[in-house]
ZASE-976155 format. One record per residue (C-alpha): x, y, z; residue number from 1. Coordinates in Angstrom, 2 decimals, decimal comma, m for minus. Example, Ala and Ser with C-alpha at 12.3 -4.5 7.8 and 13.67 -1.06 7.14 Angstrom:
BEGIN
+---------+---------+---------+-----+
:       x :       y :       z :   n :
+---------+---------+---------+-----+
:   12,30 :   m4,50 :    7,80 :   1 :
:   13,67 :   m1,06 :    7,14 :   2 :
+---------+---------+---------+-----+
//
This chain:
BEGIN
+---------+---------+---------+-----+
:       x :       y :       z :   n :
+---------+---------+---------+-----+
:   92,34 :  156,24 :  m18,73 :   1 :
:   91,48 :  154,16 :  m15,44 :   2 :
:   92,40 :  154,25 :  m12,00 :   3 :
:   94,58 :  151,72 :  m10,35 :   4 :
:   92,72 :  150,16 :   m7,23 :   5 :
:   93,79 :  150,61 :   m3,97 :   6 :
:   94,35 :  147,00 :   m3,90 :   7 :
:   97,32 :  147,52 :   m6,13 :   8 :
:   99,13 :  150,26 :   m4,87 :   9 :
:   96,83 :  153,06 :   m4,93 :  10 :
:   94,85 :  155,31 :   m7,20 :  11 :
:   96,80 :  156,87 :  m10,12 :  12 :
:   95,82 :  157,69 :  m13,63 :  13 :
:   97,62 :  155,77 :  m15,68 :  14 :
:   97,14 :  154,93 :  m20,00 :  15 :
:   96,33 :  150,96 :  m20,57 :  16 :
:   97,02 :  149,47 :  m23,47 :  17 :
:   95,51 :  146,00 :  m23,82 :  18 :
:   97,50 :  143,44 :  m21,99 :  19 :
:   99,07 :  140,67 :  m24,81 :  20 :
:   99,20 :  137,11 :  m23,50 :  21 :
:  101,75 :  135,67 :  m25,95 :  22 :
:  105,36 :  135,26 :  m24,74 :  23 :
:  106,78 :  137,36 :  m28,30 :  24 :
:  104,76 :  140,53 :  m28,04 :  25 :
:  105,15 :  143,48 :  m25,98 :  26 :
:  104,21 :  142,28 :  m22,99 :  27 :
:  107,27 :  139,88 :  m22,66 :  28 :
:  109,28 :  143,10 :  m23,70 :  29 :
:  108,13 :  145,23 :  m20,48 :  30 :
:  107,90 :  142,35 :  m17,85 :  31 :
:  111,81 :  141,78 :  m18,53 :  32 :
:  112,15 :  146,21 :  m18,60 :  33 :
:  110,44 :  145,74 :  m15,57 :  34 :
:  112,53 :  143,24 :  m14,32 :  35 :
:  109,73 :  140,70 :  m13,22 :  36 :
:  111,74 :  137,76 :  m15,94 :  37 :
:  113,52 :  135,12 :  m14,17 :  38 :
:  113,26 :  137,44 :  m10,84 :  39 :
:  114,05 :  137,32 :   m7,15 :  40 :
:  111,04 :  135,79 :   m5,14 :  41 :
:  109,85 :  135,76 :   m1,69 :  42 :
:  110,63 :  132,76 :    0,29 :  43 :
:  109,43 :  131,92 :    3,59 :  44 :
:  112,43 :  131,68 :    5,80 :  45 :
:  112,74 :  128,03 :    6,78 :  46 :
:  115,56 :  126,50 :    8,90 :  47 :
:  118,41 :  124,20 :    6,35 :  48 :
:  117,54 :  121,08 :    7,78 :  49 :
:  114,09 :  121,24 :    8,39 :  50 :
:  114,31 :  121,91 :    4,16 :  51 :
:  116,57 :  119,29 :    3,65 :  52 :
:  114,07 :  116,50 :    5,31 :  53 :
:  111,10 :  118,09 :    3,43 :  54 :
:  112,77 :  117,69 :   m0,01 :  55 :
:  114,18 :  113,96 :    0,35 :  56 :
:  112,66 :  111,99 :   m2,11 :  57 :
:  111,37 :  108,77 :   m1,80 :  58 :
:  109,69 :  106,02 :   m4,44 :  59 :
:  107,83 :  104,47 :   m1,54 :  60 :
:  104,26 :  107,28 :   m1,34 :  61 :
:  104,15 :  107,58 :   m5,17 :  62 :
:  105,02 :  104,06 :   m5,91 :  63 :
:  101,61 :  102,94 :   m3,81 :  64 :
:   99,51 :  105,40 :   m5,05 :  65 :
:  100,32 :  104,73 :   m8,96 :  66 :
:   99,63 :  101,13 :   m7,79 :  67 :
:   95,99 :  102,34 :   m6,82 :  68 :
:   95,70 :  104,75 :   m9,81 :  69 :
:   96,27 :  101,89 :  m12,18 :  70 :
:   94,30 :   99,08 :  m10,33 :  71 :
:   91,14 :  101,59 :   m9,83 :  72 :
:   91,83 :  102,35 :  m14,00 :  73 :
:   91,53 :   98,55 :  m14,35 :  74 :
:   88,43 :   97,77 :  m12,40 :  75 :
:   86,47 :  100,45 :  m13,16 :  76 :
:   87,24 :  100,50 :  m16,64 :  77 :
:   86,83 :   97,35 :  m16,91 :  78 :
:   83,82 :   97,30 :  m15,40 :  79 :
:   82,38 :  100,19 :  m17,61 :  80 :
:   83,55 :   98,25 :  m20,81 :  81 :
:   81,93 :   94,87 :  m19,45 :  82 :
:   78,70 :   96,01 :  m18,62 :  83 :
:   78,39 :   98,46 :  m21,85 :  84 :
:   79,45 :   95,69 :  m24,10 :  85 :
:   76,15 :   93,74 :  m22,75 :  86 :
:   73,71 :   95,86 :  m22,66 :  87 :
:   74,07 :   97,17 :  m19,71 :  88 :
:   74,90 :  100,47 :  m20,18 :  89 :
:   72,75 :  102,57 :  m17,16 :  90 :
:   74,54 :  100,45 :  m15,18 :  91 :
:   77,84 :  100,96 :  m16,11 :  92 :
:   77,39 :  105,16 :  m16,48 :  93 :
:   79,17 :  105,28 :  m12,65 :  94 :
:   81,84 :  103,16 :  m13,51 :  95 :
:   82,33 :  105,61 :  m16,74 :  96 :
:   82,43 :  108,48 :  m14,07 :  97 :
:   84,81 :  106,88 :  m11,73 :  98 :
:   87,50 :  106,14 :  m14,68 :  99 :
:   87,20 :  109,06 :  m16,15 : 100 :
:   88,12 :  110,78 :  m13,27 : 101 :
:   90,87 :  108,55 :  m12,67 : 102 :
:   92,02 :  109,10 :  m16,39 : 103 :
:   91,05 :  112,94 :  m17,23 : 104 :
:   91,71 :  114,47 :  m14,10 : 105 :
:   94,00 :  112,42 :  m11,62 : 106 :
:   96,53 :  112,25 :  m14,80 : 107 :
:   96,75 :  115,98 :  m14,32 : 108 :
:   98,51 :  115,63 :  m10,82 : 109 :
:  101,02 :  112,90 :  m11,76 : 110 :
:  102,13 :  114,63 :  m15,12 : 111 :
:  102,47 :  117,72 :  m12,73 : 112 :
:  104,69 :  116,38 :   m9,68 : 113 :
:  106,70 :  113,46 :  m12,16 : 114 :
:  107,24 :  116,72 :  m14,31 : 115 :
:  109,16 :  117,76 :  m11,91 : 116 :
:  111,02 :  114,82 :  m11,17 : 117 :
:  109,79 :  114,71 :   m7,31 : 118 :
:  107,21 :  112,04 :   m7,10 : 119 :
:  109,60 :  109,01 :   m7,65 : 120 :
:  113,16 :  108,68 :   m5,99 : 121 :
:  114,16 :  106,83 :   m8,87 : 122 :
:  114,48 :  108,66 :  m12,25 : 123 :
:  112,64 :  106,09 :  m14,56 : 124 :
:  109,73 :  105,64 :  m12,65 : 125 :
:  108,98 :  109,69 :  m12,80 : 126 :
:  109,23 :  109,47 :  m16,86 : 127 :
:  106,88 :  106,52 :  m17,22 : 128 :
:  104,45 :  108,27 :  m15,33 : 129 :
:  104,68 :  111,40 :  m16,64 : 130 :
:  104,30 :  110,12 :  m20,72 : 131 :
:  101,47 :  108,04 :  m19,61 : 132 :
:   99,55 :  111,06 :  m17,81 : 133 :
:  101,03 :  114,07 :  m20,40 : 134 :
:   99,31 :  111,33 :  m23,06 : 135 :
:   95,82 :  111,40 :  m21,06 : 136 :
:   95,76 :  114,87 :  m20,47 : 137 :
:   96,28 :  115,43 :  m24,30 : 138 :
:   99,38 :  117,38 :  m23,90 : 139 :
:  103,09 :  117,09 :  m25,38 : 140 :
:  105,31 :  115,92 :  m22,18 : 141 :
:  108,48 :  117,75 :  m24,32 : 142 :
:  105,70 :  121,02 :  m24,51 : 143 :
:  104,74 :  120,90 :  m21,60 : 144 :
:  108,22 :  120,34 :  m19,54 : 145 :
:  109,30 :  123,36 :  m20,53 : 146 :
:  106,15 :  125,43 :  m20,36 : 147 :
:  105,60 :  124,47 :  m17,01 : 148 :
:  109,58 :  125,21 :  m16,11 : 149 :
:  108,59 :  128,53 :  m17,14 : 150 :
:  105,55 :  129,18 :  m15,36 : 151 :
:  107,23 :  128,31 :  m11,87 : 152 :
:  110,09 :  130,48 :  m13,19 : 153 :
:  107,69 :  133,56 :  m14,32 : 154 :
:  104,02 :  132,83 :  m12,48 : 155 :
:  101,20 :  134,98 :  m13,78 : 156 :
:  104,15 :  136,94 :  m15,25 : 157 :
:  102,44 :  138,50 :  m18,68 : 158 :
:  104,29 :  137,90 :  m21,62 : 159 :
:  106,30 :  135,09 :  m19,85 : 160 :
:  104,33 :  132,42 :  m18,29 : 161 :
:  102,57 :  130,44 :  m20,80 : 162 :
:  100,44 :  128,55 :  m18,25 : 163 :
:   98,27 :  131,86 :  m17,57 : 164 :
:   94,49 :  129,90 :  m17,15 : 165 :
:   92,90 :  133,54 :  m16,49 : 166 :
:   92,96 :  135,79 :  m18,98 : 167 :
:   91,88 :  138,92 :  m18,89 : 168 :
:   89,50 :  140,11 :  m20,16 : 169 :
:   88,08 :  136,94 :  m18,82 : 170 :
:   85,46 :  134,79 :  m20,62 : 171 :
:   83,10 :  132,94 :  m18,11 : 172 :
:   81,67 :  131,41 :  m21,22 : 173 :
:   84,78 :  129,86 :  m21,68 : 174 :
:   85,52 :  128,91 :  m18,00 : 175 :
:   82,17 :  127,23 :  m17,96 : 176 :
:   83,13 :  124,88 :  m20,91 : 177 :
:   86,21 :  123,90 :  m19,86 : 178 :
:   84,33 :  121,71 :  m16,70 : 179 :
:   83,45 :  119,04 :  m20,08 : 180 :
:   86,83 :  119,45 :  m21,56 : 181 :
:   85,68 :  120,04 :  m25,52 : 182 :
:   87,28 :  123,49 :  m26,06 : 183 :
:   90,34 :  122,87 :  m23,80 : 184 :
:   90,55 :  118,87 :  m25,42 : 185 :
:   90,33 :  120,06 :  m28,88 : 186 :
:   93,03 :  122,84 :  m29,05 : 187 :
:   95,31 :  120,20 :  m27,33 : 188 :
:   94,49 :  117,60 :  m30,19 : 189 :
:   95,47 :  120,75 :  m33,00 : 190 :
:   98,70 :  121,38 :  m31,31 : 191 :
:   99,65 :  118,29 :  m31,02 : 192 :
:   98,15 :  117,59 :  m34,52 : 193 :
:  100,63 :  120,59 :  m35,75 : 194 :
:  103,92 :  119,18 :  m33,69 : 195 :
:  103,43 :  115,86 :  m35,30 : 196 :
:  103,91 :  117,83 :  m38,83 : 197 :
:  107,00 :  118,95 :  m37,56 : 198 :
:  105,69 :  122,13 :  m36,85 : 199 :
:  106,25 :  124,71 :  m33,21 : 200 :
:  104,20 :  127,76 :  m32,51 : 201 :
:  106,57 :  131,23 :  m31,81 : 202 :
:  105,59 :  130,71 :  m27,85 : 203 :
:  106,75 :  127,04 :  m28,16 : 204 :
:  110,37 :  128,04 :  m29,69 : 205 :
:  110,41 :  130,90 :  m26,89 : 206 :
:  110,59 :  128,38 :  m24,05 : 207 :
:  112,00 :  125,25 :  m25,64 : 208 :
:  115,12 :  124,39 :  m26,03 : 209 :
:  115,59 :  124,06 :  m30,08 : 210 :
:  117,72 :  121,02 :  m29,00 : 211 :
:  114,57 :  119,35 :  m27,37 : 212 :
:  112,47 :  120,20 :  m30,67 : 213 :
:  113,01 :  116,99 :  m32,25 : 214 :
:  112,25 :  115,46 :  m29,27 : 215 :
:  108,34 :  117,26 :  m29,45 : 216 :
:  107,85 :  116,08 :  m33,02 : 217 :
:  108,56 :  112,45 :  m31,94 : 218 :
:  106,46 :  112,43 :  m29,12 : 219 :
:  103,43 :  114,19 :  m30,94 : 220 :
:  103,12 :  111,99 :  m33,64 : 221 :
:  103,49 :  108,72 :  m30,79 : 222 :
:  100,14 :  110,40 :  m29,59 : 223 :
:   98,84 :  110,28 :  m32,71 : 224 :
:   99,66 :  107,02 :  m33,44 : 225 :
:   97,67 :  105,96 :  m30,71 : 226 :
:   94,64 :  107,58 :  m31,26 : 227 :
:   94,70 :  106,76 :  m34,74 : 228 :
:   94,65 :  103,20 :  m33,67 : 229 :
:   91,99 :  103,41 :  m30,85 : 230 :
:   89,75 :  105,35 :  m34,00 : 231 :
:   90,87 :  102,18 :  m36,19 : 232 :
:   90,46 :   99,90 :  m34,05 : 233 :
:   86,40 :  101,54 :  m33,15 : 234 :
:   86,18 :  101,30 :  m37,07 : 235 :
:   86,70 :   97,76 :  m37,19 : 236 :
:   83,88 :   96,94 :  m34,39 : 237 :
:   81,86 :   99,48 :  m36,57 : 238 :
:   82,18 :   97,50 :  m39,82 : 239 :
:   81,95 :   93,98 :  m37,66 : 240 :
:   78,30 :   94,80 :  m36,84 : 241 :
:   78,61 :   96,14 :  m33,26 : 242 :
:   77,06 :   99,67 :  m34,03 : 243 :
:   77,11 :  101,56 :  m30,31 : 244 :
:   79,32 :   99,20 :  m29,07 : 245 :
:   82,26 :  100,82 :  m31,70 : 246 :
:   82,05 :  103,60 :  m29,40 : 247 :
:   83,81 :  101,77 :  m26,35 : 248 :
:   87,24 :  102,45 :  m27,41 : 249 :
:   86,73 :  106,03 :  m27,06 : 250 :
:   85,48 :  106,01 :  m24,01 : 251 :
:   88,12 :  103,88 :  m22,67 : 252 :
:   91,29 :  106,14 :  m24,43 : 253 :
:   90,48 :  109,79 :  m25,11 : 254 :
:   86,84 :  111,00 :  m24,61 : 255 :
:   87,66 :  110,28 :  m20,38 : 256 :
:   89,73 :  113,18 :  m21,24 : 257 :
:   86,37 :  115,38 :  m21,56 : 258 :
:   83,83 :  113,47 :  m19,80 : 259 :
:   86,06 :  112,81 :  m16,72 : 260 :
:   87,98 :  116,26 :  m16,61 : 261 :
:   85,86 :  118,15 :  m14,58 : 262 :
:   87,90 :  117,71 :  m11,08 : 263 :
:   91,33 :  118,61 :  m13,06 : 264 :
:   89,28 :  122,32 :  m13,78 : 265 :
:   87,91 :  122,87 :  m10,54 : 266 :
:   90,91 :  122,38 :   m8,74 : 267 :
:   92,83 :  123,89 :  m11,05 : 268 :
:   91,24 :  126,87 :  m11,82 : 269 :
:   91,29 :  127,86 :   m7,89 : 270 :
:   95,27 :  128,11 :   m8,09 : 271 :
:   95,40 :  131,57 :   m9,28 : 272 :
:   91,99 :  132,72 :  m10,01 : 273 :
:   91,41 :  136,12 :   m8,72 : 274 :
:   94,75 :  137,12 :   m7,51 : 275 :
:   97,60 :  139,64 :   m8,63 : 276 :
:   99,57 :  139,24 :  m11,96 : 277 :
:  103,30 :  140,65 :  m12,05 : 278 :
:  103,59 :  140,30 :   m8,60 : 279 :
:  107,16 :  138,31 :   m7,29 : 280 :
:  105,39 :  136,66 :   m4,38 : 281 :
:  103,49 :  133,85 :   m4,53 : 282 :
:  101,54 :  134,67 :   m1,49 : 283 :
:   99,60 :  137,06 :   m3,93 : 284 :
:   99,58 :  134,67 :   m7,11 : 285 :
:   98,47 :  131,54 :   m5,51 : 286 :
:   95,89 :  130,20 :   m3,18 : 287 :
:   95,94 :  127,41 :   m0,70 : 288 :
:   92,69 :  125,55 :   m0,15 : 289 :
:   91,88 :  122,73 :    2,27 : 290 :
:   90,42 :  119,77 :    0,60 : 291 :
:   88,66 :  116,37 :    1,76 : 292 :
:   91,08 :  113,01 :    1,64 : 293 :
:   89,78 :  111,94 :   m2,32 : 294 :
:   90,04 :  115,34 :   m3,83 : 295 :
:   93,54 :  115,66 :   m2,31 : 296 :
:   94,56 :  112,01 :   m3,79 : 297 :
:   93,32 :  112,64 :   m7,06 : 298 :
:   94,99 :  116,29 :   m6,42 : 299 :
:   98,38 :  115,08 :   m5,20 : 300 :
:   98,14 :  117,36 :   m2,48 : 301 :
:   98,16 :  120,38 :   m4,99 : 302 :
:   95,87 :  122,14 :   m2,55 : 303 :
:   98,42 :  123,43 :   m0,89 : 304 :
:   99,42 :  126,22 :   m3,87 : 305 :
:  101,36 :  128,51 :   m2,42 : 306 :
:  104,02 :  126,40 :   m0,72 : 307 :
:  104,18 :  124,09 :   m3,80 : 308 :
:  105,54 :  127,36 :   m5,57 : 309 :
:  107,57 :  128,56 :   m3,39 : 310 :
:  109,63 :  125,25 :   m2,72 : 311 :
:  108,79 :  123,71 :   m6,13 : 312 :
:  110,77 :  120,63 :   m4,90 : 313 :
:  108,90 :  119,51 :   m1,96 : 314 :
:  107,37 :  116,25 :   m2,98 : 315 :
:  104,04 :  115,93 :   m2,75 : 316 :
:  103,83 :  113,85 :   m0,24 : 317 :
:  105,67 :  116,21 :    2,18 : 318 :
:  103,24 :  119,30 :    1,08 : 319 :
:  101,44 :  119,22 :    4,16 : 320 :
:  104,47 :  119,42 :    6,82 : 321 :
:  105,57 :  122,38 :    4,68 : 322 :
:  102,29 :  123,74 :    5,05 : 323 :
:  102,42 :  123,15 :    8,96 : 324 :
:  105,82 :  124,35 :    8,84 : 325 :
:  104,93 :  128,37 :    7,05 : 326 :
:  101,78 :  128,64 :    7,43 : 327 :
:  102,73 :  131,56 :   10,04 : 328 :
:  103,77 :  133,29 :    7,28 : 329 :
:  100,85 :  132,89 :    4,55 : 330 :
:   97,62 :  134,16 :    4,14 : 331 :
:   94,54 :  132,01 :    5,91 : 332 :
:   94,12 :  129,03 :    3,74 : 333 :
:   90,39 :  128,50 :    2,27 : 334 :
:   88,42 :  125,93 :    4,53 : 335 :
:   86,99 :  124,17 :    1,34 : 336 :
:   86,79 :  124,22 :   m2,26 : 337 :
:   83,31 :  125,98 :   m1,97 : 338 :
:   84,67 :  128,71 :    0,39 : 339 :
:   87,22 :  129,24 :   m2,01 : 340 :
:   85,13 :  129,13 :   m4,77 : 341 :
:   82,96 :  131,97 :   m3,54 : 342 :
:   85,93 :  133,82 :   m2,88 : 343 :
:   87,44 :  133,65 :   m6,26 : 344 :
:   84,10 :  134,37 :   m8,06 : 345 :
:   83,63 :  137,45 :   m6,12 : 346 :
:   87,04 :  138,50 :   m7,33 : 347 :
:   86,79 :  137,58 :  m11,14 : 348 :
:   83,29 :  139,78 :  m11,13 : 349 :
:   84,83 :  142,30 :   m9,94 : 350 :
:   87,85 :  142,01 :  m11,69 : 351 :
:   85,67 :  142,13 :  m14,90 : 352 :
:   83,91 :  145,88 :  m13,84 : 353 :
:   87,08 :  146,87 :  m12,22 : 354 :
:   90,68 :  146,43 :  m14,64 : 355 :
:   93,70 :  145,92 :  m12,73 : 356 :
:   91,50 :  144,76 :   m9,45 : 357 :
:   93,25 :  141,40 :   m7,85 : 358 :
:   92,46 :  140,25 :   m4,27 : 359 :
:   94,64 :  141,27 :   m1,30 : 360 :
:   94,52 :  138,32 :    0,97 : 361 :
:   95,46 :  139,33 :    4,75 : 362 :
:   98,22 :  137,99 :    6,34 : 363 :
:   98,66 :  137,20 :    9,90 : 364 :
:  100,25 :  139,02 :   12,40 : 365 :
:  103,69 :  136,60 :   11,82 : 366 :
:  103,97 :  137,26 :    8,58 : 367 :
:  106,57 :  139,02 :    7,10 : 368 :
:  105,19 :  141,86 :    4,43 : 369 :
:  104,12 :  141,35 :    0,80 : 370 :
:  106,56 :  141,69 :   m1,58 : 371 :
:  104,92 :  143,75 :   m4,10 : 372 :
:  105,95 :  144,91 :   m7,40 : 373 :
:  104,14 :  148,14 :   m8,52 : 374 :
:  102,48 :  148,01 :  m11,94 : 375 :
:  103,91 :  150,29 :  m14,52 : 376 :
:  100,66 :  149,64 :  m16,82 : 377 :
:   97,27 :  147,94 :  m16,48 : 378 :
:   95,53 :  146,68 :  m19,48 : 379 :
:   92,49 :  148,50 :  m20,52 : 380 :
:   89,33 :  145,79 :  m19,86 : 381 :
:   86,65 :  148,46 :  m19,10 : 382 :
:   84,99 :  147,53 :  m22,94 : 383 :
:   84,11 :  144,29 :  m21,24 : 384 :
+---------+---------+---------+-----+
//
């Protein structure tokens, strides 16, 4: 037996059994007794055509900054892989750092928004995109459609959103690896490993379609294929004499994925860190942070969190003006990613000596109320 925070709803006695993550298990069975699957959310009342403007689409923002993504992929790469093949490898370790931001974490952003189909006017030009990033992020783009469908659907919902980055109890070990990708990287590479043998988790089947299955074999072993042929073709500098030089390859396809990741995790981990789970409003389930110009660019304007939930398709580029628009109605935005950071960490600590804790942001005097939804159960993390 713990007590429920006041942060939650006040102090009650109440029996936790340990929270299960998976979307087959008992949690999934409560959150839809609860009625928290496929629910009502808050919305921030905004006027039709003020909506309508913000969602038009356009191929003009996104098709300039793909042109930048790819020509900064090509010089800096290409700079990296020049200097390295002659010896000049101190030289070339900021070029390395550059592209593998470009590749590990800016792919991140435009699997993201061409996921949902609202970078690019024109339909194509999202689904290039999005197979080229899903392949540098190391994640199935029929997978990960449909998880990510479901975790705008169900956020932070237990036992239905599959995109849950904070567990609890919550392993800072875990967290900390994550900034050089080699857990996160290599669990991606097994499931995709397994898809490519024809073969889908329970959680998989739960939120995709079993007509789109085929589709997430194919895909998996294309993947495959490819790093299969960026490990052959390393072999064949190998065996050709050029010893550390075999390792270039690599570093051009698939090890940016680590070494360059690091922006992809901070950012990301800021989205929900800290805040309520089972709650149906995102004002409690995301955070907004301001950002400088380059993290926002790599970011896609991701940043701004809570808007991009509730009106899931705003484009990116028109994230801002929606921000401008509600931000009467949402909790004070963090003035950095450091100010944010220090407010999440304070959270997760306590989170881990307190179960059930989640941080209450304040809301201005505009704002309409929170909608809460009051917890029926808390997981027991007080062995932690």
């Amino acid at each position: 037996m713990t007590s429920l925070p006041s942060s939650v709803g006040g102090a009650r006695d109440i029996p936790q059994p340990p929270r299960d993550y998976s979307l087959t298990g008992e949690s999934a069975r409560r959150a839809i007794e609860m009625g928290l699957a496929a629910a009502e959310w808050y919305h921030t009342d905004v006027p039709r055509k003020v909506m309508k403007e913000l969602m038009q689409r356009r191929d003009g923002p996104a098709i300039r900054d793909t042109i930048l993504w790819i020509l900064l992929h090509l010089v800096f790469g290409g700079m990296a892989a020049w200097l390295s093949w002659n010896g000049h490898v101190w030289w070339s370790v900021p070029f390395w750092i550059a592209y593998g931001v470009l590749y590990g974490s800016a792919c991140d952003s435009r699997w993201h928004e061409c996921g949902h189909g609202t970078a690019f006017r024109t339909s194509w030009m999202n689904d290039v995109v999005y197979h080229i990033a899903s392949f540098q992020v190391m994640r199935n783009p029929v997978n990960w459609r449909w998880s990510h469908a479901r975790h705008h659907t169900d956020t932070i919902i237990v036992g239905r959103d599959a995109e849950i980055a904070w567990m609890h109890p919550i392993r800072l070990g875990l967290k900390a690896l994550a900034f050089i990708g080699v857990v996160d990287a290599w669990q991606s590479l097994k499931v995709l490993w397994r898809n490519a043998l024809g073969r889908l988790s329970p959680d998989e089947k739960d939120y995709i379609p079993p007509s789109e299955w085929p589709r997430a074999v194919f895909w998996a072993r294309v993947h495959m294929a490819i790093y299969a042929l960026t490990a052959l073709t390393s072999l064949g500098l190998l065996l050709a004499g050029q010893g550390w030089r075999s390792l270039i390859p690599f570093m051009l396809i698939g090890l940016p994925r680590l070494y360059g990741c690091w922006h992809m995790v901070m950012t990301g981990l800021l989205q929900h860190g800290g805040l309520a789970e089972d709650v149906l409003d995102h004002r409690l389930n995301s955070r907004t942070v301001y950002m400088n110009p380059v993290s926002r660019w790599i970011y896609w304007n991701m940043n701004y969190h809570v808007e991009h939930h509730m009106f899931p398709m705003v484009p990116y580029h028109a994230l801002p003006r929606l921000h401008e628009v509600i931000k009467h109605d949402l909790p004070r935005p963090n003035s950095s990613i450091w100010d944010a950071y220090r407010e999440m960490f304070r959270a997760v600590m306590r989170q881990r000596r307190e179960p059930g804790y989640y941080l209450r942001r304040e809301l201005p005097p505009t704002a309409k109320p929170y909608r809460e939804h009051l917890h029926q159960f808390v997981p027991d993390r007080s062995t932690v």
